[in-house]
PABA-17684 format. One record per residue: residue in one letter; x, y, z of N, C-alpha, C in turn. Coordinates in steps of 0.001 Angstrom, whole numbers, plus 524288, in hexadecimal, padded with zeros to 5 digits. Atoms other than C-alpha are relative to their C-alpha. Layout:
AXYZXYZXYZ...
//
This chain:
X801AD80560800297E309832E47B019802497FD31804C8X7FE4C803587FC107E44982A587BC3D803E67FB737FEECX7FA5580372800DD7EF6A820857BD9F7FE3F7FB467FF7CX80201806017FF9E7ECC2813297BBF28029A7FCEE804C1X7FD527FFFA7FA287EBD880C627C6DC803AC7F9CB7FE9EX7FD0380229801277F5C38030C7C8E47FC937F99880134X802B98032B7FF4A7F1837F3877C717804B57FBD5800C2X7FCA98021A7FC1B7FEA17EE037CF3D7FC007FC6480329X80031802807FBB47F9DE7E4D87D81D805037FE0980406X7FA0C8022C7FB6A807267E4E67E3967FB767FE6E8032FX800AD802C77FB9F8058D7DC0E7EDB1801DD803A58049BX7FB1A7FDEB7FB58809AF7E3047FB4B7FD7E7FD90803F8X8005D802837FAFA809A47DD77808107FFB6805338037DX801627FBE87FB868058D7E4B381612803E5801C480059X7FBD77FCB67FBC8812EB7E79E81AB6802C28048E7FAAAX7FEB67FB3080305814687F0EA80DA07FC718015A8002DX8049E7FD0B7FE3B8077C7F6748108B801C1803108047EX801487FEED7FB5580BC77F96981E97806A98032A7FEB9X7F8AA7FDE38023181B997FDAC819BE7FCE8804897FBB1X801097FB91802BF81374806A0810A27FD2E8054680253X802557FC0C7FE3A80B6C80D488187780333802888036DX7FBC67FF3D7FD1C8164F80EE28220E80262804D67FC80X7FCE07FD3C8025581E578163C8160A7FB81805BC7FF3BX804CF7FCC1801518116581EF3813D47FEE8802CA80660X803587FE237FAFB80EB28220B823107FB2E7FF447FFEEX8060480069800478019E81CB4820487FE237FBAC803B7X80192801427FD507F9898189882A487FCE97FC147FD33X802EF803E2803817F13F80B01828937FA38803257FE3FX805907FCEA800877E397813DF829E8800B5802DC7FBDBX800137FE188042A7E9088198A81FC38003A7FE227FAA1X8003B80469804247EB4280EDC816E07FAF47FFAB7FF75X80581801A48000A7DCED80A0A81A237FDD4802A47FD0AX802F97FEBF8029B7D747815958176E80120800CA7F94CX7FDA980039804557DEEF816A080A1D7FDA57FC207FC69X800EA804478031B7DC9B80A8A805977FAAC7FDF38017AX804FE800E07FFC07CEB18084F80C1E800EE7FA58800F3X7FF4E8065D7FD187D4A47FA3F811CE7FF07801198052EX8029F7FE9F7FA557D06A7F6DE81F8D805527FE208033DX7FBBB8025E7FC177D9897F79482A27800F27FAB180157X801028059C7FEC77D8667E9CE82D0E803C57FC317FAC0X7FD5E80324804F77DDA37E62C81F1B80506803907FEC8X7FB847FE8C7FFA37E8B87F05781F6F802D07FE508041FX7FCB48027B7FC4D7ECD67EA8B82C9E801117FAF97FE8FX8002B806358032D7EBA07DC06827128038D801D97FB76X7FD17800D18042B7F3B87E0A281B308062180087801FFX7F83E7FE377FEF68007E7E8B4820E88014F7F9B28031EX7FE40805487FED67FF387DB3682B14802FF7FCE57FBC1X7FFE680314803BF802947D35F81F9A7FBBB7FC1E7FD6CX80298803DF801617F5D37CD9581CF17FD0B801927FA25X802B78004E805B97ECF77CC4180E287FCD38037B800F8X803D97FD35800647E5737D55E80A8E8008A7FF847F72CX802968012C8074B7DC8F7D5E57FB4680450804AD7FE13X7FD6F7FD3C803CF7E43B7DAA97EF837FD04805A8800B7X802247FA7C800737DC207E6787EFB68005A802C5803F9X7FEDA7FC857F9197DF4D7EA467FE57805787FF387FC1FX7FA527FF7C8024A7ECFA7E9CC7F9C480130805037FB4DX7FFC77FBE28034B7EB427F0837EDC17FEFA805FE80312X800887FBE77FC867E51B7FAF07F65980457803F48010DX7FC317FD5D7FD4E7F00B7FC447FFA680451801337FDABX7FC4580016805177F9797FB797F4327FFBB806EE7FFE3X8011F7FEB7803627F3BC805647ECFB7FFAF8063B8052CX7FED37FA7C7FE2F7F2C6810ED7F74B804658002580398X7FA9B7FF0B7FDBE7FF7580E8E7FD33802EA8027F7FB8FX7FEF47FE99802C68041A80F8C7EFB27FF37806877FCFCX800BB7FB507FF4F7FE5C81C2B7EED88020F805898022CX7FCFB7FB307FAA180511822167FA30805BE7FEC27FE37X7FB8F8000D800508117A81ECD7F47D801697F9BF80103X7FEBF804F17FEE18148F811C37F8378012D7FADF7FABDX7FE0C802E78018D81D05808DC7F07A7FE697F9BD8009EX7FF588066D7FC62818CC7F9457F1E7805EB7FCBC7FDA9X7FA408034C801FA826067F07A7EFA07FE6C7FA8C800C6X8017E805777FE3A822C57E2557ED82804BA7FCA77FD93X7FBD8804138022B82BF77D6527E8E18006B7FC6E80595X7FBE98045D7FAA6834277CD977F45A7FEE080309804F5X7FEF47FC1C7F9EC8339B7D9C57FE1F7FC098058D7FEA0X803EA7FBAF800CA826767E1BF7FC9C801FC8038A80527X800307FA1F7FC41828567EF76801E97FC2F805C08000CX804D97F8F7801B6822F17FEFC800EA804A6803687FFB9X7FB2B7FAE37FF5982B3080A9A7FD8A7F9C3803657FF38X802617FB278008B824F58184F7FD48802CD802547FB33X7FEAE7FF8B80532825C181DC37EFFE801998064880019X7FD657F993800AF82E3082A157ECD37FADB803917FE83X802AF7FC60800D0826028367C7EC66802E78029B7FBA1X7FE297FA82804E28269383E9F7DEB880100802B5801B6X7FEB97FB8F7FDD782C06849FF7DEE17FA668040E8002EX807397FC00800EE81BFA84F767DA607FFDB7FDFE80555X8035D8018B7FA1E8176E8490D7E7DD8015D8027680389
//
């Protein structure tokens, strides 16, 4: 049975988008194609600018994938999430 998906809505800002992909070695073309956002709106986001709840969710949601921790409160951050010992 598939997992349920999770119905979190975090907030994250560009510069943990751009601190995540960093921890991942992931290139932005690689984000894009991942998430099927247009370069134009991944450069406008890591900048610091708005982008729709659902671009967000997006980039959320396959960073989160790859491991990626979001940290929000006073001092939003990213950790990279321990690997199981199965992985």
């Amino acid at each position: 049975m598939p997992e349920p998906k999770s119905t979190k809505k975090l907030h994250i800002v560009g510069e943990q988008v751009a601190a995540a992909r960093g921890l991942l070695k992931m290139r932005q073309d690689e984000l894009i194609e991942a998430t099927g956002v247009s370069k134009a709106t991944i450069i406008r986001f890591e900048a610091g600018g708005n982008v729709r709840p659902e671009t967000m969710e997006a980039v959320r949601s396959v960073l989160e994938e790859r491991g990626i921790v979001f940290t929000n409160g006073g001092e939003p951050g990213v950790k990279l999430r321990k690997k199981d010992a199965e992985d």
